[in-house]
C-alpha positions as CSV (number, residue, x, y, z in Angstrom):
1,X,-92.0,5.9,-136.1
2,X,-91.3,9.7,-135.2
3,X,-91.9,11.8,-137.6
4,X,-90.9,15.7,-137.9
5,X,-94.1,17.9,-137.6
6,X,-92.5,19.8,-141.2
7,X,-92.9,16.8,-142.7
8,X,-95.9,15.4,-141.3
9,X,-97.6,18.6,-142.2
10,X,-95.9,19.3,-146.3
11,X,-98.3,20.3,-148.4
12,X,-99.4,16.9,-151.0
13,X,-101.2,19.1,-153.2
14,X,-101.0,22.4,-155.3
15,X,-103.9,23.7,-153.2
16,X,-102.8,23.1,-149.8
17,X,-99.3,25.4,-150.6
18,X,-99.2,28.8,-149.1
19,X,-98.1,31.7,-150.7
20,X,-97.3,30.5,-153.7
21,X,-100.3,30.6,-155.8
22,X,-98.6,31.9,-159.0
23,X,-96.6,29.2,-159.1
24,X,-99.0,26.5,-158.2
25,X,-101.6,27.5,-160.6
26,X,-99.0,27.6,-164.2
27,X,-97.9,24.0,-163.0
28,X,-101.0,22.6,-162.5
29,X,-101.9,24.0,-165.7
30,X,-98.9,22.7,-167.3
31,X,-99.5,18.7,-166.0
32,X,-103.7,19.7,-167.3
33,X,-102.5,20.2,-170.8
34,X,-99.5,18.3,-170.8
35,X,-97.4,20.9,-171.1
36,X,-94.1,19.6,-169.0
37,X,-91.0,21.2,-169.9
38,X,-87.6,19.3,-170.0
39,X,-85.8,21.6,-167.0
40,X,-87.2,23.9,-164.2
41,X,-85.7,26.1,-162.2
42,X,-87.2,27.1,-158.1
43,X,-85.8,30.4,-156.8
44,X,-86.4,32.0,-153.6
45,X,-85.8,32.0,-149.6
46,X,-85.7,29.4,-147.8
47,X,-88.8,27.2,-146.5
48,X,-90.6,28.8,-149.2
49,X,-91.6,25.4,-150.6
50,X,-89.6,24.8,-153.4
51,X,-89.2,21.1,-152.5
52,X,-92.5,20.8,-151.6
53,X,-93.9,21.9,-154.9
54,X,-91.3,19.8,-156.8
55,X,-92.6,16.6,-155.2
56,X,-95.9,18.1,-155.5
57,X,-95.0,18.7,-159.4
58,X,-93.7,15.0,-159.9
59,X,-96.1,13.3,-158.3
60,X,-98.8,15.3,-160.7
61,X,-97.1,14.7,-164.0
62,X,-96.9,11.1,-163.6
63,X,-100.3,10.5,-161.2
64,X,-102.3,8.0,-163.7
65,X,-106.1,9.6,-161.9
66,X,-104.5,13.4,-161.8
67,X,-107.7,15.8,-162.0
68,X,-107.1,19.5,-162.6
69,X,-103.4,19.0,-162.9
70,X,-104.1,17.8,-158.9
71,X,-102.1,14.5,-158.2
72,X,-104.5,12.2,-156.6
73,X,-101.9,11.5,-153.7
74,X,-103.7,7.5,-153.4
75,X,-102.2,5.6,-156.3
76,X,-98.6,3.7,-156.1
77,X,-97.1,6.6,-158.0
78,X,-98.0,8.9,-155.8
79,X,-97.6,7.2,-152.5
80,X,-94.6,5.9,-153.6
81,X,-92.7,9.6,-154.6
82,X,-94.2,11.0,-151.5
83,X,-92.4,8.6,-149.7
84,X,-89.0,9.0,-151.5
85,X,-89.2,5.1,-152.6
86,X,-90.1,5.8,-156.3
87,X,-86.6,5.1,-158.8
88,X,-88.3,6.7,-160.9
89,X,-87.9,10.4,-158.8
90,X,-84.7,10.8,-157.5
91,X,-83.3,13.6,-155.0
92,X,-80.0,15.4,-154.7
93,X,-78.3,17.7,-152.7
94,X,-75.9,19.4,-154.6
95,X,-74.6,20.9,-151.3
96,X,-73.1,17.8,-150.5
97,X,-72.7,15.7,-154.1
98,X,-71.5,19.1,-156.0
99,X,-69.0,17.4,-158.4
100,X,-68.7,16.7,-162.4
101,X,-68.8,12.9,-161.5
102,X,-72.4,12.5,-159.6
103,X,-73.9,15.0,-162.6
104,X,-72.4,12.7,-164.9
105,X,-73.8,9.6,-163.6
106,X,-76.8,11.5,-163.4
107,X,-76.6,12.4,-167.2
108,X,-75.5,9.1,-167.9
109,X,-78.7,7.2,-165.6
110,X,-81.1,10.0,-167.2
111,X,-80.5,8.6,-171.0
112,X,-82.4,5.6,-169.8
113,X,-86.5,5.3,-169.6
114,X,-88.6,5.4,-166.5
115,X,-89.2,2.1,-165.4
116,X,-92.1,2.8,-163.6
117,X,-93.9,6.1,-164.2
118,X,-94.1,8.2,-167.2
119,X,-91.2,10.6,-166.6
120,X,-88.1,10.4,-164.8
121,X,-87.8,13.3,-162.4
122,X,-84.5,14.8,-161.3
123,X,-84.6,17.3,-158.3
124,X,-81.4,18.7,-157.6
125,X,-81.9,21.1,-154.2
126,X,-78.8,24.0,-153.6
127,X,-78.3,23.2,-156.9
128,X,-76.1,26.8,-156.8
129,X,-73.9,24.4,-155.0
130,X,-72.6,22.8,-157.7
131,X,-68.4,23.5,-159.1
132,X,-68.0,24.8,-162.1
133,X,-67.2,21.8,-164.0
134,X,-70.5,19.7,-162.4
135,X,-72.1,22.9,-164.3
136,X,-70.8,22.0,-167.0
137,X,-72.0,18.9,-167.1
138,X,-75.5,19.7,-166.2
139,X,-75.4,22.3,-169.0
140,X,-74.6,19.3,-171.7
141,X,-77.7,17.1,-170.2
142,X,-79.8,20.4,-170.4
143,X,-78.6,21.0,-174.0
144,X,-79.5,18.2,-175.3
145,X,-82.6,16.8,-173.3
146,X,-83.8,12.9,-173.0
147,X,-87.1,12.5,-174.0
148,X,-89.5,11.6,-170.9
149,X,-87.2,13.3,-168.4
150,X,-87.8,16.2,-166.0
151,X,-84.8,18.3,-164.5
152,X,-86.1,20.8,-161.1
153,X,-83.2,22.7,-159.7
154,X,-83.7,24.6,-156.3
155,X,-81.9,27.3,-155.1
156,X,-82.0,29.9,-152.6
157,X,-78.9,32.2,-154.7
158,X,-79.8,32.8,-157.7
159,X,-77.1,35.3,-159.0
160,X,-74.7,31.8,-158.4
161,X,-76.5,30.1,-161.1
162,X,-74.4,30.5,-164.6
163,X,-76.4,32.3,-167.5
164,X,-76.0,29.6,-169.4
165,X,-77.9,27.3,-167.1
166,X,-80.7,30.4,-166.8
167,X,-81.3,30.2,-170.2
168,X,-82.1,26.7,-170.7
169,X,-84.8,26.1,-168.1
170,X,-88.5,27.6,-166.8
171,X,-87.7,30.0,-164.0
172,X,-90.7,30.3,-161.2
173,X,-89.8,32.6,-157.9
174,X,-90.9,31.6,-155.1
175,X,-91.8,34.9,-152.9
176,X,-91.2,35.1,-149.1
177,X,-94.6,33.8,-147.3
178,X,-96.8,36.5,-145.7
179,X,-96.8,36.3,-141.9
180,X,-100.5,36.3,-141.9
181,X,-100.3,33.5,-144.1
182,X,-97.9,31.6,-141.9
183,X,-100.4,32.7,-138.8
184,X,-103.4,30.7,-140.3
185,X,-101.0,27.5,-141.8
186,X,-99.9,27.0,-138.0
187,X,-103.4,27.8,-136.4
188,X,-104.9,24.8,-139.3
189,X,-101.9,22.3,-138.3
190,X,-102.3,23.0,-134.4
191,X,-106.0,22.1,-134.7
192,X,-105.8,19.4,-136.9
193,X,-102.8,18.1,-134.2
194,X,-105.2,18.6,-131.2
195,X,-108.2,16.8,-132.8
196,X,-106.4,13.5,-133.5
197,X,-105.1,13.6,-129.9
198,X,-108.4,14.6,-129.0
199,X,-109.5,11.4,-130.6
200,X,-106.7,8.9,-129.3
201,X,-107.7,10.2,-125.5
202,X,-111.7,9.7,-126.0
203,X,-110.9,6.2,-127.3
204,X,-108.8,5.2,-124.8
205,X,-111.1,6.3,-122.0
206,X,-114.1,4.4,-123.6
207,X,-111.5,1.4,-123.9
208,X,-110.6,1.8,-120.2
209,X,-114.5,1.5,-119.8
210,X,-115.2,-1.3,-122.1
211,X,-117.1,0.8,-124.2
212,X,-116.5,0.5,-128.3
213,X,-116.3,3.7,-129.7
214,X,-117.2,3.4,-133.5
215,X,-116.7,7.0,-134.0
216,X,-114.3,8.8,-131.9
217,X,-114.1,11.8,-134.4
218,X,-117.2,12.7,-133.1
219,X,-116.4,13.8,-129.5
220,X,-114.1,17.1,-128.6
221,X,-112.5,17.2,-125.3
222,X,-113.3,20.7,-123.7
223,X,-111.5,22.1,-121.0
C-alpha cells in the first residue's frame, strides 16, 4: 500500500524530532517521572510537528517498556497508536467536527476508563476551530478533569484560543524549524530512501542470477 513519504518518514520518537528540543526534552521528562498533566496545549506554524509529538507523547505515557520517557515504538500500545487503531487514542479535527455536540460526546466518552492502555488520549488538531459553544463545552471537561485522561489541543492561531481555555492547560510552542535543520532531515530521509532501493535492486539482480543474497544491506550501488 502507498504510503506518503511525510508519513513514512514522522518522527516515532522524542529524539528523532527536529527543532523542537525544548519541547521534546520537558515531555519526556514528564512520562520519566510520571508527571502527565490532564490537558496540553501545541502552539505554532504549521508542519512544525505538533501531531507528531502528540502521538509521540501518547504512545510514551502509556508504552508498558518506555526508557527515558522514550516509547519503545515495538509493543501493541505503541504499534497500535502509531497506526491510528488504538480506542484508547483518538484523533479530531476540530476544522471539520467544530460543534458543542462532537465535544460533548467527547466529554461524555472521556468519563469512561481506558480499555486498553493506561490513559485515554484525546488530540484535538485546529482545535482554534472550534464555535464558541463547543468551547464551552471543552472548558467544562477541562474544569473538571477524569482521572486517567489526557486532552492535547493543536493549533496554529493562538490568539483564537479563549483565555479561559489558556488557563487550564500546559502550553509548549513549537518554534519555526531552522532551514539548516530541514537541510539535514531531508539529506537523512533521501539516503535512507536510496539505500532500501539500493537493496531491493541488488536482490533482484542476484535473484535474476539464482544467487541467494543473505545480506543485501551489505552492497551499495555506485554510479
Amino acid at each position: 500500500m502507498y504510503q506518503a513519504l511525510y508519513r513514512k518518514y514522522r518522527s516515532q520518537n522524542f529524539s528523532q524530532l527536529v527543532g523542537q528540543e525544548v519541547v521534546a526534552k520537558t515531555l519526556k521528562q514528564a512520562v520519566e517521572q510520571e508527571k502527565i498533566s490532564h490537558a496540553y496545549l501545541f502552539s505554532g506554524p504549521r508542519g512544525t510537528g505538533k501531531t507528531s509529538v502528540a502521538k509521540i507523547f501518547a504512545k510514551a505515557m502509556n508504552c508498558p517498556n518506555q526508557v527515558g520517557g522514550e516509547p519503545c515504538n515495538n509493543c501493541y500500545i505503541c504499534q497500535a497508536v502509531t497506526d491510528g487503531s488504538l480506542e484508547d487514542v483518538i484523533e479530531m479535527d476540530a476544522a471539520s467536527n467544530n460543534g458543542v455536540d462532537e465535544i460533548r460526546e467527547i466529554r461524555d466518552k472521556s468519563t469512561y476508563a481506558p480499555s486498553l492502555a493506561r490513559y485515554k488520549v484525546y488530540i484535538i488538531d485546529e482545535v482554534h476551530m472550534l464555535s464558541t459553544g463547543a468551547f464551552n463545552a471543552l472548558l467544562k471537561t477541562l474544569e473538571e478533569p477524569t482521572q486517567n485522561v489526557v486532552f492535547i489541543l493543536a493549533t496554529t492561531e493562538l490568539h483564537k484560543i479563549p483565555a479561559t481555555i489558556l488557563s487550564r492547560v500546559q502550553r509548549f510552542e513549537f518554534k519555526s524549524i531552522k532551514t539548516q535543520d530541514i537541510k539535514e532531515h531531508i539529506h537523512y530521509i533521501l539516503e535512507k530512501k536510496i539505500s532500501v532501493l539500493n537493496q531491493r535492486l541488488w536482490k533482484s539482480l542476484l535473484d535474476g542470477l539464482k544467487v541467494e543474497c543473505e545480506t543485501p544491506c551489505l552492497f551499495w550501488i555506485k554510479p
